[in-house]
C-alpha positions in Angstrom: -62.7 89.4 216.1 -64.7 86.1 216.5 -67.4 86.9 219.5 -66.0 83.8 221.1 -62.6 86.2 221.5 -64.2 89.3 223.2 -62.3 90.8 225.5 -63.2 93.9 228.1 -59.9 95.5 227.1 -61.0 95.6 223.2 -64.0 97.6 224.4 -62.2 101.4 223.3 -62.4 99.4 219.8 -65.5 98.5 219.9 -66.3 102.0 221.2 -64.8 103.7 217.9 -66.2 100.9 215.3 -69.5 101.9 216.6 -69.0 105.8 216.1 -67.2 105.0 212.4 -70.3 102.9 211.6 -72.8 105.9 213.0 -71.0 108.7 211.0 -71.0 106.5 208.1 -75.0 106.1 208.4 -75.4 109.7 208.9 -73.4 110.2 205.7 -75.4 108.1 203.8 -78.3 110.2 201.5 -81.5 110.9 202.8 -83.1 108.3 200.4 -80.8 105.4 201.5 -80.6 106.2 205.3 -84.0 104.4 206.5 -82.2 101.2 204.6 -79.8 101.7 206.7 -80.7 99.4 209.7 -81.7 96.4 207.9 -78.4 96.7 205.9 -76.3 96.6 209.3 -79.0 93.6 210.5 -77.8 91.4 207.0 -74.2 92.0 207.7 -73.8 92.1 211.3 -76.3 88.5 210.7 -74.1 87.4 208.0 -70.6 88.2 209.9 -71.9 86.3 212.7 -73.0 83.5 211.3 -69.3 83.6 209.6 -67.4 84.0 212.9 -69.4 81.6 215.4 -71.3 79.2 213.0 -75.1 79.2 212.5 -75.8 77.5 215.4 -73.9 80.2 218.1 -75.3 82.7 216.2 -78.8 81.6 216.5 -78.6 80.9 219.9 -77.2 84.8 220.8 -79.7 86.4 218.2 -82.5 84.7 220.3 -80.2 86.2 223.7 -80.5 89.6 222.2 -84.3 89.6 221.0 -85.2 88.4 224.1 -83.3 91.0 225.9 -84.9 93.6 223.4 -88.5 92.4 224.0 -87.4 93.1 228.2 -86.6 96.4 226.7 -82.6 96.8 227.5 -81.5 98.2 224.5 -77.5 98.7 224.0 -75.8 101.0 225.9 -74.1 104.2 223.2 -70.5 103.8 225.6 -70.5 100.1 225.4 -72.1 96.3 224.5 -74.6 93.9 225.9 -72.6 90.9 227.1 -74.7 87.9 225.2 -72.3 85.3 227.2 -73.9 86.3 230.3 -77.7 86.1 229.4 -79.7 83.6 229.8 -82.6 83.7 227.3 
């Protein structure tokens, strides 16, 4: 689903993609598991950059880092709404 097309009644799939994508990190072997976050980063990065076009995607990884370095982090039972920030 292209970010442009988020919807708050798609959140319940969002909710289980994050819990698949958890269990599948805890699965992984102890020696691959502290990979783990930088592989998510490159594909999360990469399916972005697919969905919205380097430009979008630039703008809401800046929205997100900024909201990181404030120290909001993303809350377990939903998402940060990037549309909504100003960075």
């Amino acid at each position: 689903m292209p970010v442009s097309d988020a919807r708050p009644d798609r959140l319940p799939d969002l909710r289980q993609a994050m819990r698949r994508i958890a269990d599948a990190v805890e699965a992984l072997p102890d020696t691959h598991r502290d990979l783990a976050g930088n592989a998510l980063l490159n594909v999360a990065a990469e399916t972005l950059i697919e969905e919205v076009g380097a430009g979008q995607a630039a703008q809401l990884l800046r929205r997100l880092a900024a909201l990181v370095e404030h120290g909001l982090q993303p809350p377990q039972s939903g998402a940060i709404n990037l549309t909504r920030c100003d960075a």
